[in-house]
N, C-alpha and C positions, 0 to 999 in steps of 0.2 A: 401293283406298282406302276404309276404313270413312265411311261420310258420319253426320252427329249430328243429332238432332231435339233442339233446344235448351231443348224445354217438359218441366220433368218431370212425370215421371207418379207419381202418391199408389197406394202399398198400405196399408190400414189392417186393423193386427190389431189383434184385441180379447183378449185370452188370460181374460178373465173371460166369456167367450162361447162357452159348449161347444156343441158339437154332436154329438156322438158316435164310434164308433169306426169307424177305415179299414176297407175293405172291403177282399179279396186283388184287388186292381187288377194287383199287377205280380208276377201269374202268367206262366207260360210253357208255350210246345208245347214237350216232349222232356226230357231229362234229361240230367243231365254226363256228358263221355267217362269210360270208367275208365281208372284206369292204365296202362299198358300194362307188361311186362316188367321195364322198365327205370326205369320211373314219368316218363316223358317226353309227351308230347304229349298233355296233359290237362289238362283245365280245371273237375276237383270240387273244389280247393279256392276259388279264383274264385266257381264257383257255389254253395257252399256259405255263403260271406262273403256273398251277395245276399239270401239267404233268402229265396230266391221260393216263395209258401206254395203251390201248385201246378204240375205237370208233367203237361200232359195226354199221351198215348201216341199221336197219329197220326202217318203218315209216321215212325214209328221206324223200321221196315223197311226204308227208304230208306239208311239208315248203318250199314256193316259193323262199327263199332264197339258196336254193340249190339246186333250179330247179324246185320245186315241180314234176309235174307229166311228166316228159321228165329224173326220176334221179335214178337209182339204182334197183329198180325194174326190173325182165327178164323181162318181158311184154312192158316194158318204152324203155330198150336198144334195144329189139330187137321187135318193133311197129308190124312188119306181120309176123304171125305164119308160113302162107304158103311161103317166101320167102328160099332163098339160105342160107342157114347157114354157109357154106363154105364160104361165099359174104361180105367181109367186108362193104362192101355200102348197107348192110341190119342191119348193127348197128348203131345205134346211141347214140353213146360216151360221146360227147362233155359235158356237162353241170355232167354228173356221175364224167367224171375227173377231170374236177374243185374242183366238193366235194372231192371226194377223194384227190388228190393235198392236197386242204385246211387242211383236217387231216392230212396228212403228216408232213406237214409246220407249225402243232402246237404241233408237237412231238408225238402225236400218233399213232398206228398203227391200218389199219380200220378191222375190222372184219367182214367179207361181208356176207349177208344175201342174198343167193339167191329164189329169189320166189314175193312174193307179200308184200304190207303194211295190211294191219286188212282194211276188207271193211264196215261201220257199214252201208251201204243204202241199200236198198230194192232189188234193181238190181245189180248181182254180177258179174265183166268183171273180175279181173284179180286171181283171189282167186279158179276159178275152175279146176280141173284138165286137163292140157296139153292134148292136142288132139293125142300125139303122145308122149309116156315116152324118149325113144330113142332119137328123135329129140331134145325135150327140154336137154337132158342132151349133147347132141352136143354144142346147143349153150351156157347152162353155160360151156363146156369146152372152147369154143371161147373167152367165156368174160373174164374167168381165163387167159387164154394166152396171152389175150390184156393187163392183168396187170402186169404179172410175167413176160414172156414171149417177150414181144413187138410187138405181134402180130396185124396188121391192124394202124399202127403207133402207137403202144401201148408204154409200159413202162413195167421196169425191177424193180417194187416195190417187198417190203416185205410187201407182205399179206399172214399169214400161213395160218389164219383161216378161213374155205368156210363153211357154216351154208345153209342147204339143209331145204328150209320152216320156217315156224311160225305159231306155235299152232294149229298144226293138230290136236289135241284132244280136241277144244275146243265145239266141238257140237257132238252127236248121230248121228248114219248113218240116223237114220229115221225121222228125224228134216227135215222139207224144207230147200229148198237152201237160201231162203229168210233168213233164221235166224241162216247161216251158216257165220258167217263174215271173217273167215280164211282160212279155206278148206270147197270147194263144194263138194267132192263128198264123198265113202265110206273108211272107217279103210282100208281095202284091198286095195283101189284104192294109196292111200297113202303109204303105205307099198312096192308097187311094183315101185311107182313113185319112193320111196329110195331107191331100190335096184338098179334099173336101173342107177338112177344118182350116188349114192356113189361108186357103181361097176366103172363104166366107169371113175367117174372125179377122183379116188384114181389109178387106171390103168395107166390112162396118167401124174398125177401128183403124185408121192408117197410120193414124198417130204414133199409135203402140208398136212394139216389137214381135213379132212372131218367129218363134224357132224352134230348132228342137236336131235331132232327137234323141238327143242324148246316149249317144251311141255309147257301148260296153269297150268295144275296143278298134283302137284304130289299124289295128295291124291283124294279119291272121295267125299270126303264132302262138296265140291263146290266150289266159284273162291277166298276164302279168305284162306285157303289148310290148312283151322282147320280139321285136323282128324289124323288118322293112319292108315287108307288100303291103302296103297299103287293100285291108281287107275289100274282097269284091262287092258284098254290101251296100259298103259306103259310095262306093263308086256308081252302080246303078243308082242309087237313091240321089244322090247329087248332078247326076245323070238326067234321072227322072223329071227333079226338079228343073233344073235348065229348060230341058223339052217341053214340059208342061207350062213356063213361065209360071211357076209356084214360089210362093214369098219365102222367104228363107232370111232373116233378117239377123240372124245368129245358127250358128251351127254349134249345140254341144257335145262333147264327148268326154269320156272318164278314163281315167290309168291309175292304178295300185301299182306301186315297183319302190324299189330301195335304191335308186339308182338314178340321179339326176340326167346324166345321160340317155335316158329311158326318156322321160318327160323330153328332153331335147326333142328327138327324132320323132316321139309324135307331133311334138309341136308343129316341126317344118314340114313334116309329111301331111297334116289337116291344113296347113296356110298353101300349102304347093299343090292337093287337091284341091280344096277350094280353087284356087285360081285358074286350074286346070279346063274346070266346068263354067271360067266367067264367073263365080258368083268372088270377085274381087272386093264388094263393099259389104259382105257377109263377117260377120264379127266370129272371132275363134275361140269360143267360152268353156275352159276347161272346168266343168262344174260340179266334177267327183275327183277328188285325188286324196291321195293319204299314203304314208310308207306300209310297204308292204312286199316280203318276199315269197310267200304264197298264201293259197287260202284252204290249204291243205296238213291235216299232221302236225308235226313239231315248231314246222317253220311259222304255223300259223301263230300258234302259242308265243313265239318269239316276236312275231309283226304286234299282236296287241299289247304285249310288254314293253316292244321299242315305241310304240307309239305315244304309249301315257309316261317316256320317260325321255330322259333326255336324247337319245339320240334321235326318237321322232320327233324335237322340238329344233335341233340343227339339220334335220332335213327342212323342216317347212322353211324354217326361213335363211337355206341355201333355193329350196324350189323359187319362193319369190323373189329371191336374188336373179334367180335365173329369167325369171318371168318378164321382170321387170323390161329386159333385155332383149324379150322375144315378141315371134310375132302375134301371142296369146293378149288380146284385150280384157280379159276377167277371168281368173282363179276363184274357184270358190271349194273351202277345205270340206271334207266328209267325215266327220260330223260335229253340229255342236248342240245335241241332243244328249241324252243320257243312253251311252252303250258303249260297245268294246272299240267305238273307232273315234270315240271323242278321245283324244289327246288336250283338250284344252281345258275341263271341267271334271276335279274326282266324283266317282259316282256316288257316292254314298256323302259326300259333305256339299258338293255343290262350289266349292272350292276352287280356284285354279291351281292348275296342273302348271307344271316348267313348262310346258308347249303353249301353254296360252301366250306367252312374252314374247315371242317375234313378232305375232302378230297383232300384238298392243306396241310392238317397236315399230313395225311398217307405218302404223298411224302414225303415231310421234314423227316418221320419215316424212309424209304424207302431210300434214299439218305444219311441219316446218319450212317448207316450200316446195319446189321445186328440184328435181332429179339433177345434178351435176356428173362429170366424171370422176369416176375412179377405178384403178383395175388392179388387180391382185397377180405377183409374178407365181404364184403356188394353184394347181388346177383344184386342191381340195377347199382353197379359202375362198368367200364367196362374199362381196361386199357391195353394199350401196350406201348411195351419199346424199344430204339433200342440203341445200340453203335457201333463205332467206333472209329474214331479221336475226335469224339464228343459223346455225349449223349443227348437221347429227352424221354420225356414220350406222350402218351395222353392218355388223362383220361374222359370217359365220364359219366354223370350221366342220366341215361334216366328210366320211368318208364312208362307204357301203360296208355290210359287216366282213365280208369275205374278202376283203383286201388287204387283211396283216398291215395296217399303217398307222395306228391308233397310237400315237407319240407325240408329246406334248410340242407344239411351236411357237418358236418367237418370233413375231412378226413387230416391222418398222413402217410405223406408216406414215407418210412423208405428205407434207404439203397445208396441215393444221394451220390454225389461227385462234386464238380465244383462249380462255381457260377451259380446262380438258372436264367432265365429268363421265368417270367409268364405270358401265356398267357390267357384270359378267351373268349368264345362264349357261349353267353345265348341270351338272351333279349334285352338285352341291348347294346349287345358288339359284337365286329364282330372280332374276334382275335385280341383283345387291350389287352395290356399290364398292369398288375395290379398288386399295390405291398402291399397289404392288407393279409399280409400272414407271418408267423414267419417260420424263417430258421436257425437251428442250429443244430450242429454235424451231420450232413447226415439226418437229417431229415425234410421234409417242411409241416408246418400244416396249413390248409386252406378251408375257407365255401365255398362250392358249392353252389349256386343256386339251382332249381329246374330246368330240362334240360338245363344241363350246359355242354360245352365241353373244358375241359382244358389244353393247351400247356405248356410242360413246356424244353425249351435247358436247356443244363449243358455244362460251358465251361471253 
């Protein structure tokens, strides 16, 4: 039984109140299956109607559909460490440019992760530090060339963004390798492997973006980044960076939590480091995030359930609400591949999921113009506004699961123009149209569900 807070709550937009334009908030990891044979079990046209303006490249390797372990990875493209790096018959392309292609071809732009996928087995091949810093940053300069460039019958893409690693912070130097699944070796060993490669691949490309490193967690209180020290880590490394005058052109890092407040505090806490170290014109690319209340036991069971269902579909699109507002320049969601963290695609049909809809709404926001104000007097309702030739709102309702508030609201939202069309995602509805709602003189008054996400054009 849905229960009702019978107070409503005021969103006021202002559509003579610009503020500027959206940020690519509802970006993604990975890119659309291709077709198969038969053109069955794929989901590029789906992803291609989201227009998610970015597809970063980790864990592609992970799905045989895009080559699995022959795709994206240095280790994959370039199989023998001791070979010619100068030698384009020492790379192995083929199946990387497909995926890539494939992103292309569904209008996003891929943002390449060079390094390794997350190893979780006992025995670690491609996750430990390069036998030769130098070398290794030779051959990402190769592989960059073969895409920009046209290097080795390569291709003249737009890829700005080159992401050096994945979660180098997520283990202690003095942990075995065994229970190292990202980086084998030490903080220092890392450190130097950045300099080495961001020195060199910023040298020969200036143009491009270098960053990284896609830190695990911004805080020390563990992998769900409930805290406020600013982990020490980060601090050396961005430290390092400074001292060394090392390029740093994006900084990314990841948070799993059910808790938009969570994402807040890393947020300010990675833009207030950042500035801390001078690096003030470094972009703050949150480039893993997904709901989650642990990655442990029952709770876990519960984060993959909420996430292919509606309440991880009014989390995302309360996070981009929130995003839009902070000082994060790019979101990019985890995952939209085939597995337990894709919330936007079922596994087995290829299908979208309720989660897919916010961020096919962010676009429609995105596409209609221009960011306006608007603010919500309720801390659970979470909205953005956009004009142009047209006008869109969305409005999400989202609350954590251990807060006992899940009650259906009525909110007024005051300040419209146009004819209204409404759209509602909860439970029930997958961006369907509903016309259970009273609209008059600029105003439209309407029950939210309990994790509901609301569309509404004005035309």
């Amino acid at each position: 039984m849905i229960r009702f807070d019978k107070r409503a709550m005021t969103i006021v937009v202002d559509f003579n109140k610009k503020i500027g334009p959206f940020k690519p908030l509802n970006a993604v990891n990975n890119g659309p299956l291709p077709y198969s044979d038969d053109q069955t079990w794929s989901n590029f046209d789906d992803y291609k109607k989201a227009r998610f303006p970015y597809a970063r490249t980790h864990d592609a390797s992970f799905c045989a559909r895009y080559g699995g372990e022959h795709t994206v990875d240095v280790n994959f493209i370039f199989p023998n460490f001791d070979a010619d790096e100068n030698d384009p018959s020492s790379y192995d392309f083929q199946l990387t440019d497909e995926y890539i292609k494939s992103i292309l071809s569904a209008g996003a732009e891929p943002f390449f992760r060079l390094g390794s996928k997350i190893e979780h087995w006992s025995k670690k091949y491609n996750t430990l530090p390069p036998a030769d810093f130098d070398k290794w940053a030779r051959i990402c300069e190769h592989i960059i060339a073969h895409y920009v460039e046209g290097w080795a019958n390569g291709f003249r893409m737009n890829i700005a963004y080159w992401e050096i690693w994945n979660e180098p912070d997520m283990r202690q130097d003095h942990e075995p390798i065994e229970r190292k699944p990202t980086w084998g070796g030490t903080k220092a060993q890392f450190f130097a492997l950045y300099k080495t490669a961001a020195c060199h691949l910023k040298n020969r490309f200036p143009q491009l973006k270098i960053g990284g490193p896609a830190v695990a967690n911004i805080f020390t209180a563990g992998p769900m980044n409930i805290g406020s020290v600013v982990k020490p880590w980060i601090e050396e490394f961005l430290a390092f960076v400074r001292d060394n005058n090392v390029s740093l052109d994006f900084f990314s890092w990841h948070i799993y939590t059910e808790r938009i407040s969570s994402i807040e505090r890393a947020a300010e806490k990675a833009r207030e480091t950042l500035d801390k170290y001078g690096l003030t014109r470094t972009e703050s690319v949150l480039n893993e995030w997904n709901y989650a209340t642990s990655f442990k036991g029952d709770d876990f069971i519960h984060s993959i359930k909420a996430i292919t269902g509606a309440r991880g579909a009014a989390f995302s699109a309360a996070a981009m609400c929130y995003g839009q507002n902070s000082s994060i320049d790019m979101m990019m969601y985890y995952d939209a591949q085939p597995g337990v963290f894709n919330g936007l695609f079922d596994f087995y049909t290829m299908r979208p999921l309720v989660g897919y809809y916010p961020f096919f709404m962010y676009s429609e926001l995105k596409e209609t113009g221009d960011q306006i104000y608007a603010r919500s007097s309720d801390k659970d309702i979470y909205v953005l506004a956009a004009a142009g030739e047209k006008k869109a709102v969305m409005i999400s309702y989202y609350t954590p699961p251990k807060d006992n508030s899940e009650k259906a609201k009525t909110i007024e939202i005051e300040g419209l123009c146009g004819v209204p069309e409404v759209y509602l995602t909860d439970r029930y509805h997958d961006m369907t149209v509903i016309r259970n709602y009273h609209y008059a003189d600029g105003k439209l008054t309407v029950t939210l569900p309990p994790l509901s996400v609301l569309f509404i054009r004005l035309s």
